[in-house]
C-alpha positions as CSV (number, residue, x, y, z in Angstrom):
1,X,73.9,203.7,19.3
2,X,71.7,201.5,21.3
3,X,73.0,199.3,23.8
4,X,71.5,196.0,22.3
5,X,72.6,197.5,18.0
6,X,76.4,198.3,20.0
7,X,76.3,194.5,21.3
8,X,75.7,193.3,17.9
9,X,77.8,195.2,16.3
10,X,81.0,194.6,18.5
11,X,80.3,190.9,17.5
12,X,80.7,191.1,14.2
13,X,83.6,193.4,14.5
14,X,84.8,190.5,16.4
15,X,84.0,187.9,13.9
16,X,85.1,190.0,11.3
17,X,88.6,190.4,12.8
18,X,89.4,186.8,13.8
19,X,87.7,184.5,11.3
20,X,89.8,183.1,8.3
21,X,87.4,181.6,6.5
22,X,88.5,178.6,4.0
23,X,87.9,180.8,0.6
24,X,90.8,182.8,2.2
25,X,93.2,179.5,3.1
26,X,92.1,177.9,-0.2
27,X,94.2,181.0,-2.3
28,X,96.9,181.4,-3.8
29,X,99.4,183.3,-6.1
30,X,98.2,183.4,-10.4
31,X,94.5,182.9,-10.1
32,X,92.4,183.6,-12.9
33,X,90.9,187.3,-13.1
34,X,87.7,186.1,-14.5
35,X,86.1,182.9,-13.7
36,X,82.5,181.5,-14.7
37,X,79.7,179.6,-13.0
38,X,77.1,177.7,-14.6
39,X,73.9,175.2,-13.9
40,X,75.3,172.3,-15.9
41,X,79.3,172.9,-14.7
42,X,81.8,171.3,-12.0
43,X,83.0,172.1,-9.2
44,X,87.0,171.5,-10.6
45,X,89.7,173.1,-12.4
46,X,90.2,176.9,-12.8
47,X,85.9,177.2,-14.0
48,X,87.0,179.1,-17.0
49,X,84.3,180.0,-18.7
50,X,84.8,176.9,-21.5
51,X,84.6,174.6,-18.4
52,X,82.6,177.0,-15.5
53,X,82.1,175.5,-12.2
54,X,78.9,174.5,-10.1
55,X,78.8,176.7,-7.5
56,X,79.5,180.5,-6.6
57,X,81.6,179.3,-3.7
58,X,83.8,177.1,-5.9
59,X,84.8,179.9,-8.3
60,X,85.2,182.6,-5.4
61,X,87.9,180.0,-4.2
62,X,89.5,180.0,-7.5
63,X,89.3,183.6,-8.6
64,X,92.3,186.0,-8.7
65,X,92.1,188.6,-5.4
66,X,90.6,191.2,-7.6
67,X,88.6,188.9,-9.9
68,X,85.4,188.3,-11.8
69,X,83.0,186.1,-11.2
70,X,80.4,185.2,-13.9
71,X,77.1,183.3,-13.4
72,X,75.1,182.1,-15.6
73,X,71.0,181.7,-15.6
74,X,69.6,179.0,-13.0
75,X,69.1,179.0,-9.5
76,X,71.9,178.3,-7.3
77,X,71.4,176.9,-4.1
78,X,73.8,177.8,-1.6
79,X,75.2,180.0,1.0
80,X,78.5,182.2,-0.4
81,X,81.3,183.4,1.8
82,X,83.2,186.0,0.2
83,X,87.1,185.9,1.9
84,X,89.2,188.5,3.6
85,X,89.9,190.9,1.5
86,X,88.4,189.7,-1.6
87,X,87.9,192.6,-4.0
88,X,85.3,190.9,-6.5
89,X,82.5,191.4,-8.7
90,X,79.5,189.1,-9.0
91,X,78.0,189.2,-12.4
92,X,74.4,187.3,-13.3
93,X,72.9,187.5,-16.5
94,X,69.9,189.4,-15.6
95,X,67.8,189.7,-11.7
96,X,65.3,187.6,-13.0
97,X,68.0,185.0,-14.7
98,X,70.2,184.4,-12.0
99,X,68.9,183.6,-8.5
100,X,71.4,183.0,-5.8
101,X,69.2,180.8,-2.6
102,X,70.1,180.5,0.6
103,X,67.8,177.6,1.1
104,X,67.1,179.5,4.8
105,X,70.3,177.8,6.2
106,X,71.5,181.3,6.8
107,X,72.7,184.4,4.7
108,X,72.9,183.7,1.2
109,X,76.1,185.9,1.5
110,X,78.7,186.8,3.9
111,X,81.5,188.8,3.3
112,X,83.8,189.3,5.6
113,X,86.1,191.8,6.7
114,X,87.4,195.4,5.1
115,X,87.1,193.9,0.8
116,X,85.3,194.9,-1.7
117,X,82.2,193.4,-2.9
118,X,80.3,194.0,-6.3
119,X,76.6,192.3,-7.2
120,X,75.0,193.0,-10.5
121,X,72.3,191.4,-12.4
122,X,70.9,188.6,-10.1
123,X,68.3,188.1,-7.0
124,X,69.4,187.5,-3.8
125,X,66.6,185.1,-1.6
126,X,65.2,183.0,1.1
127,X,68.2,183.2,3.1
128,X,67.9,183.2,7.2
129,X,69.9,184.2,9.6
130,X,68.3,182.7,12.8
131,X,71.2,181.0,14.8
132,X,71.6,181.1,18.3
133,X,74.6,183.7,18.3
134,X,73.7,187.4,17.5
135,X,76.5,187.2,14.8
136,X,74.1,184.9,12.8
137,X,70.8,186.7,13.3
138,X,71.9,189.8,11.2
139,X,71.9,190.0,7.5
140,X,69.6,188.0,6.2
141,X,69.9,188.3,2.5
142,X,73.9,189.6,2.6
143,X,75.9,190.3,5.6
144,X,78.6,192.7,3.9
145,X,81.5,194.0,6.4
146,X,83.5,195.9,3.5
147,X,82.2,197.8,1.1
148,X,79.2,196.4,-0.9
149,X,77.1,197.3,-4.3
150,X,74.3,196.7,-6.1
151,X,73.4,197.5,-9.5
152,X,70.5,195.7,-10.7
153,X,69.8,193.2,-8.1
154,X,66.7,192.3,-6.1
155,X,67.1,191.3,-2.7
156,X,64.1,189.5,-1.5
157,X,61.7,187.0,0.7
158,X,65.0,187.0,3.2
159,X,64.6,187.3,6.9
160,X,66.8,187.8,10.3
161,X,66.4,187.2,14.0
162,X,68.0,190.6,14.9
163,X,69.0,193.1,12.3
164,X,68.9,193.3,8.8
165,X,66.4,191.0,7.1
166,X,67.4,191.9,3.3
167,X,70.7,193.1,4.0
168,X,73.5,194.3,6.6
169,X,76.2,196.8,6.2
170,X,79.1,198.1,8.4
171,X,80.9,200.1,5.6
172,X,79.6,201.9,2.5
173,X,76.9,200.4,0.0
174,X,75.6,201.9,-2.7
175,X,72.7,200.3,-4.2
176,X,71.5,201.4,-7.8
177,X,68.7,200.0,-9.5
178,X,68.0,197.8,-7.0
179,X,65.3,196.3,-5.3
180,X,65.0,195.5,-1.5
181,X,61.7,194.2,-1.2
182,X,59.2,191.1,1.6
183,X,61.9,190.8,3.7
184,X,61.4,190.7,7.7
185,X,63.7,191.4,10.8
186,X,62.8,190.7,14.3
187,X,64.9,193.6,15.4
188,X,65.6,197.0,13.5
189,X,65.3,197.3,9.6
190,X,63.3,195.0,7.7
191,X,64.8,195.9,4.2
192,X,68.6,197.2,5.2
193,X,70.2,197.8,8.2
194,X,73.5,199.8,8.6
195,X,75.6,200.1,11.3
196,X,77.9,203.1,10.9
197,X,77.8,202.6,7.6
198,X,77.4,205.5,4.6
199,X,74.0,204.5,2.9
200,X,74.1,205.1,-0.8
201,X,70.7,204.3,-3.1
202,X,69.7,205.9,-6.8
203,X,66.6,204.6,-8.4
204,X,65.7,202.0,-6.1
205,X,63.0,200.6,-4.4
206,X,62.8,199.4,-0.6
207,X,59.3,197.9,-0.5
208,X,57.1,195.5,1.3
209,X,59.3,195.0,4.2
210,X,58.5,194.1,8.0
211,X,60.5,194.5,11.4
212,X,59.1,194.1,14.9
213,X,61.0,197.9,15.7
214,X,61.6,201.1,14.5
215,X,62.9,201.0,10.9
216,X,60.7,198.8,8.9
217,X,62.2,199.5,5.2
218,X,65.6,201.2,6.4
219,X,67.6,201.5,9.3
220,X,70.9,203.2,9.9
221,X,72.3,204.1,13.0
222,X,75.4,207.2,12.7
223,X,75.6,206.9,9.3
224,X,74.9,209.0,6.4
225,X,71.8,208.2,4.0
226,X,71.6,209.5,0.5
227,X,68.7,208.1,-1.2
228,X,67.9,210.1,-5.0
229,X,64.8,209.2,-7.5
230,X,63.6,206.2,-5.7
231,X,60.9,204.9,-3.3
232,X,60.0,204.1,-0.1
233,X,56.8,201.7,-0.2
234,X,54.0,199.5,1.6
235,X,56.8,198.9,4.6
236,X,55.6,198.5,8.0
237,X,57.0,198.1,11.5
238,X,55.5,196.9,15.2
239,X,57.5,199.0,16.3
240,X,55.7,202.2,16.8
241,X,57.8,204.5,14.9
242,X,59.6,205.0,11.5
243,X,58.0,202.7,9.1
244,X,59.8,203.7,6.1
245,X,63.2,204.7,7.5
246,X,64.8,205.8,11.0
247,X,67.8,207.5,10.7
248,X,69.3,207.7,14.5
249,X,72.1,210.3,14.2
250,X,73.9,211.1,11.1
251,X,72.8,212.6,8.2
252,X,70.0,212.1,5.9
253,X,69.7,213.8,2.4
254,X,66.5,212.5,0.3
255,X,66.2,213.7,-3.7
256,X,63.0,213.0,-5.6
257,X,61.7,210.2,-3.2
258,X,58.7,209.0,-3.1
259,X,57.2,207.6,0.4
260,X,54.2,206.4,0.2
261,X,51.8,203.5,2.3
262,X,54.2,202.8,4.8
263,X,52.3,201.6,8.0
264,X,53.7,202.6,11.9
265,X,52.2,203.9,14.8
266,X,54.0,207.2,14.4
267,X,56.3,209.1,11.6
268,X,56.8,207.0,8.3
269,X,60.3,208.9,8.0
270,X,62.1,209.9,11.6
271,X,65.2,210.3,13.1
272,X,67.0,212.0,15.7
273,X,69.8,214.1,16.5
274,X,70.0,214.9,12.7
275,X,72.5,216.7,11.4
276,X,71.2,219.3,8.7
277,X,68.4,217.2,7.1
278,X,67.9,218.1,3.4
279,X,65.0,216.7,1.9
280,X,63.8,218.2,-1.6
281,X,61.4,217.2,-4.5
282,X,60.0,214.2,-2.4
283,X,56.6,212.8,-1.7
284,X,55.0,211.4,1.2
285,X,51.5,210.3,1.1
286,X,49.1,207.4,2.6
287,X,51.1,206.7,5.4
288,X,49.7,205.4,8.5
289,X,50.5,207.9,11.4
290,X,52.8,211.2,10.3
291,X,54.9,211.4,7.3
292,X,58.2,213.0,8.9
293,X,59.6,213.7,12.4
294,X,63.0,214.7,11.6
295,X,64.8,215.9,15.3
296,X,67.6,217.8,14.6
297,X,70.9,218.0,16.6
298,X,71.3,221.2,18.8
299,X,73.7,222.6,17.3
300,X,72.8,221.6,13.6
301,X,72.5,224.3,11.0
302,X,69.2,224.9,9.4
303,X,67.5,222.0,7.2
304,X,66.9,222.3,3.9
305,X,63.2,222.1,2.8
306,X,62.2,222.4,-0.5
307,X,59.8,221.7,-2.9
308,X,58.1,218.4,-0.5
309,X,54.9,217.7,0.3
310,X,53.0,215.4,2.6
311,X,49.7,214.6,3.3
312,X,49.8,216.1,6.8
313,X,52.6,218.9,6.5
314,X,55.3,217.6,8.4
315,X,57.3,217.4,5.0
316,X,56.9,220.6,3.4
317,X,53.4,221.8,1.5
318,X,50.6,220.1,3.1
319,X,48.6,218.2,0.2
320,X,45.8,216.0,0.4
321,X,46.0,212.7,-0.2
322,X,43.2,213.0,-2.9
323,X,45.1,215.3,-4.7
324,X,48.2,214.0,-5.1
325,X,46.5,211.0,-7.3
326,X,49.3,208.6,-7.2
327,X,49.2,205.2,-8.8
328,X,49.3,201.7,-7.4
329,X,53.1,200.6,-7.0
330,X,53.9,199.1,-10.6
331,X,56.5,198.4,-12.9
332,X,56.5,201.6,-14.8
333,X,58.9,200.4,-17.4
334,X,61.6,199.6,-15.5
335,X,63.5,196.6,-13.1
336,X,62.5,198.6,-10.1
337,X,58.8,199.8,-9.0
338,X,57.6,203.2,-8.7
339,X,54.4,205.1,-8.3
340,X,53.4,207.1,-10.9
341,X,51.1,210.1,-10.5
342,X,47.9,210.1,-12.2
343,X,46.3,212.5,-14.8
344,X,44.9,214.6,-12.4
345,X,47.6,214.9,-9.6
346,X,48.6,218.5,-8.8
347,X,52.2,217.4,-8.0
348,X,52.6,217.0,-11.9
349,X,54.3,219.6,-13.1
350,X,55.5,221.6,-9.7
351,X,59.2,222.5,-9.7
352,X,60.2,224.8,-12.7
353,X,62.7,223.3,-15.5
354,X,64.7,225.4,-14.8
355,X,65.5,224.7,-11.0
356,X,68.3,221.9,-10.5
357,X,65.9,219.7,-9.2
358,X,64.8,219.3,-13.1
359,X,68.7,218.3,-13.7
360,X,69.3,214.3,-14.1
361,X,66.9,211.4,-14.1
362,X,63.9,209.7,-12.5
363,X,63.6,206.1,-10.9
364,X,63.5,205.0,-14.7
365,X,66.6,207.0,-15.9
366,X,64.3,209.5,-18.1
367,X,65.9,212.7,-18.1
368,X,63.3,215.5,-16.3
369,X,64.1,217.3,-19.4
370,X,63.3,215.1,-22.0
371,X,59.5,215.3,-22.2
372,X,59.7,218.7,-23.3
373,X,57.7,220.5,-20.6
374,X,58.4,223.6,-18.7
375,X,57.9,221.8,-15.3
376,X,59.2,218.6,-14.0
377,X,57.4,216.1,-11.4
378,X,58.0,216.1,-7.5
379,X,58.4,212.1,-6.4
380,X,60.5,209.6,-7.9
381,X,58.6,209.3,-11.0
382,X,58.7,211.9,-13.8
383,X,55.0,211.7,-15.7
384,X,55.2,212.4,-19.6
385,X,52.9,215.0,-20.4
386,X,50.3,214.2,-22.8
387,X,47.5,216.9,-23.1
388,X,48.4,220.6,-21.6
389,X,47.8,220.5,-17.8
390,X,47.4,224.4,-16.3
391,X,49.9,224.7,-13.3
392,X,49.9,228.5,-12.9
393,X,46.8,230.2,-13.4
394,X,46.8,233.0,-16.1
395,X,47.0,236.4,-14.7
396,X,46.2,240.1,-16.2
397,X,46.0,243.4,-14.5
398,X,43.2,244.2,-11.7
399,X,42.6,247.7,-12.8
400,X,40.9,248.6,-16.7
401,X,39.0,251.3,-18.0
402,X,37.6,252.6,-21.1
403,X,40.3,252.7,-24.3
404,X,43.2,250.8,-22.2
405,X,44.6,248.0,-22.7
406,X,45.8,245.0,-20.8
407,X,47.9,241.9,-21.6
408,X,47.6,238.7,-20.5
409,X,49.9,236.0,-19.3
410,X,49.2,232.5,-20.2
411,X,50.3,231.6,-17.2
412,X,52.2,228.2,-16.5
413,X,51.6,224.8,-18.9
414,X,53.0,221.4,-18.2
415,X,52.9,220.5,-21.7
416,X,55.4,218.7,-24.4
417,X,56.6,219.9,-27.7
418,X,55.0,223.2,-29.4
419,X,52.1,224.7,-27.6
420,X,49.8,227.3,-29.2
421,X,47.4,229.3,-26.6
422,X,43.8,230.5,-28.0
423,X,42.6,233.3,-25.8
424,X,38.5,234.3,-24.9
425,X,38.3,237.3,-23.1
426,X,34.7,237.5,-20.9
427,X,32.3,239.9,-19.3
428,X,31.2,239.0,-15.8
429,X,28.6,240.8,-13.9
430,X,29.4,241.3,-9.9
431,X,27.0,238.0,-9.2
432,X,29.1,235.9,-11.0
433,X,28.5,235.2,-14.1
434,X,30.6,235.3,-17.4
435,X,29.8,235.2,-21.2
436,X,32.5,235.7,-23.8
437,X,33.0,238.5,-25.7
438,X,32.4,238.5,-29.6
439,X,35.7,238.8,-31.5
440,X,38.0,238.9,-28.2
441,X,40.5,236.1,-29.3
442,X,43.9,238.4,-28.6
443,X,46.0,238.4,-25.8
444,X,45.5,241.9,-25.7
445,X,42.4,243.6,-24.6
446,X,40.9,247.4,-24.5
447,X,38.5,248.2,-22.4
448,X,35.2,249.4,-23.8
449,X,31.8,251.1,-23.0
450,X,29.2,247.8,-22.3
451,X,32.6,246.7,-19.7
452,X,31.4,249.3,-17.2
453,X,30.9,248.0,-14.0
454,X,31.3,244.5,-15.2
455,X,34.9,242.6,-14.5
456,X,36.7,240.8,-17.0
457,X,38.7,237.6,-17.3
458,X,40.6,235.5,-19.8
459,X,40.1,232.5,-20.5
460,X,43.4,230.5,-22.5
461,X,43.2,226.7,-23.4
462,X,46.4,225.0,-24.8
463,X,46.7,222.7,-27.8
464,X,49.6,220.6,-29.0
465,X,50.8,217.8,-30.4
466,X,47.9,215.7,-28.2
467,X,45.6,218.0,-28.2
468,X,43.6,220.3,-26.4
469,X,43.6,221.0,-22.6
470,X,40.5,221.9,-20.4
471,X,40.3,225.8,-20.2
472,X,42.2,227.9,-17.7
473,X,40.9,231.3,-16.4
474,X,42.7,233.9,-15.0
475,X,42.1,236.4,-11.9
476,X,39.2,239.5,-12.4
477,X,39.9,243.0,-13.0
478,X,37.9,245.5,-10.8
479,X,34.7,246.8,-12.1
480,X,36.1,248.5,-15.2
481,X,36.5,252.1,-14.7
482,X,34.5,255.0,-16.9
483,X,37.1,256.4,-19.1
């Protein structure tokens, strides 16, 4: 850890240890277990939800240890401190309904010490964690010293002198179907920094943020990061180095993640003295300087590496950018933001059904199975096949002569529902060219006299429910023998 992240985070260990904060004094025995919050309420009584309160604060003071809380649409101006111990949920009525704003008079919220905090269904923004201590210049959308999730919240337009613009964490978060998205840090990790902390996210998007060092979306230093069927996008950092996500020690595992327009001086995704990286099915393209420079530890076991690819090789298959085809970040049909790939991407289609990396869900929550296809999609995003797409080229035998026969195989389709292939055996002459032979619509074909020293090739289109696809041709036999 580095000397100036250890400072900080011996502060807050600190502050976490000797503040009692007045939620905390204000408790007592036979609170409610659920409690509402609503635009037109007031701050008195129990805010049951026939007579909710004003604020979040209020309600948090009134609400049993292991309580509810319930807000309504509106926006909510204020800065929440969630007590000692607190084990609570935060409930809006939907990310774009209920807006908690920190009015940039610090983090919009602070929980202290070892509880337990839930957020779902609301947006976290414009808080700012400036102040002249380094305790409050971390965090500046949520400061969270227990253990924190998301599920369906955006956390946005926040920023913090030191570390954490979006969001600090010293124990475990998990974040799922979240958004961490435009928010700045003058010190490590624009989006989320974590300190120690196990880093949890599934289908979620870190986009758009800024930091003035190494880590511009994500930062954790000796924690694990798991991050499954989401993306990493448009982040950037002064920095030189890991605009996407720096992972310094610990243990990074990345699922179906798409990287993508991340700007750095160096590696979009890096980290050092790694323990067993395991990226698979993931993406990275159009970032400014490499895509990966993972440094493992010594004495780490081999990483796992499979089914990736990157514009410049340093994460698996090296793939051209112009190839990959992958669409503008947008909202894809869900809460959070994805890039989709286009019609003509190669990455559609890449890692057979059958491989567990087809098992579960993309950043939408469509099953890789459910579009029918014999393939699913490396990235975050899984495409829904429309027309047949080729992925594996049809292939018969090299060798024929006269009165044998060969078979073809169609190859491999990335196709929904029924597909019915329509075969055209041709005739090529050693300079190149090929005409079709009359009444060769079989996948079977025996050779015959006019095939001698000519090649032949198949060529198999697919049709389904869409349509048809664009022809596919398969390798050449050798001159075709005499019989």
């Amino acid at each position: 850890m580095k000397p100036l992240v250890r400072k900080v985070f011996g502060i807050v260990l600190v502050a976490a240890c000797t503040l009692l904060s007045t939620a905390t004094q204000a408790r007592a025995d036979g609170q409610p277990s659920e409690v509402a919050v609503a635009m037109t309420g007031v701050d008195s009584g129990d805010c049951a939800p026939s007579a909710p309160c004003r604020t979040v604060g209020f309600a948090l003071r009134r609400v049993a240890q292991s309580g509810i809380v319930r807000v309504g649409p509106g926006r909510y101006r204020e800065n929440v401190v969630v007590g000692e111990g607190q084990q609570v949920s935060i409930v809006g009525a939907g990310a774009l309904a209920t807006v908690l704003d920190g009015q940039r008079a610090g983090s919009v919220i602070t929980q202290e010490s070892w509880g337990t905090l839930s957020l779902s269904d609301l947006s976290i923004t414009n808080g700012h964690a400036n102040g002249v201590d380094d305790v409050d210049r971390v965090g500046g959308g949520i400061v969270a010293l227990g253990d924190l999730s998301l599920t369906r919240v955006w956390v946005s337009y926040n920023a913090a002198g030191n570390l954490g613009g979006g969001l600090l964490a010293l124990r475990t978060v998990t974040m799922t179907d979240s958004v961490v998205a435009h928010n700045v840090a003058g010190w490590h990790g624009g989006g989320i920094a974590a300190l120690r902390a196990s880093l949890i996210l599934r289908r979620s998007t870190v986009a758009q943020n800024s930091s003035s060092r190494p880590g511009g979306g994500i930062y954790n230093d000796a924690g694990p990061t798991t991050i499954e069927d989401s993306t990493i996008s448009g982040n950037s950092t002064q920095g030189g180095d890991a605009s996407a996500l720096l992972q310094d020690h610990g243990r990074i595992e990345l699922r179906h993640v798409t990287v993508a327009g991340n700007h750095g001086g160096s590696a979009a995704v890096s980290g050092t003295h790694i323990w067993r990286p395991d990226v698979r099915g993931s993406l990275f393209t159009g970032n400014a300087g490499a895509d990966c420079d993972l440094r493992e530890r010594p004495d780490s076991p081999d990483h796992v590496d499979e089914y990736n690819t990157s514009d410049d090789g340093t994460c698996g298959t090296a793939t051209p950018a112009g190839q990959t085809d992958l669409q503008p970040l947008s909202d894809n049909e869900t809460l959070t933001r994805s890039h989709a790939l286009g019609e003509h991407s190669i990455l559609r289609g890449a890692i057979p059904i059958t491989h567990t990396l087809c098992d579960g869900t993309d950043q939408r929550g469509l099953s890789r199975h459910s579009t029918g296809a014999a393939y699913c999609d490396i990235g975050a995003h899984q495409s829904i096949p429309t027309l047949p797409r080729n992925v594996a080229a049809p292939v018969i035998p090299t060798f024929l002569a006269w009165g044998l026969t060969i078979t073809a195989d169609p190859g491999g389709w990335y196709a929904a529902g029924d597909v019915h292939y329509t075969y055209a055996w041709q005739r090529c002459t050693p300079a190149g060219p090929c005409t079709t032979i009359p009444n060769s619509d079989s996948p079977h074909y025996t050779g015959d006299v006019p095939d001698s020293e000519h090649h032949i090739r198949v060529m198999i289109t697919a049709t389904n429910g869409h349509g048809t696809s664009a022809p596919a041709y398969s390798n050449l036999t050798d001159e075709v023998a005499y019989g």
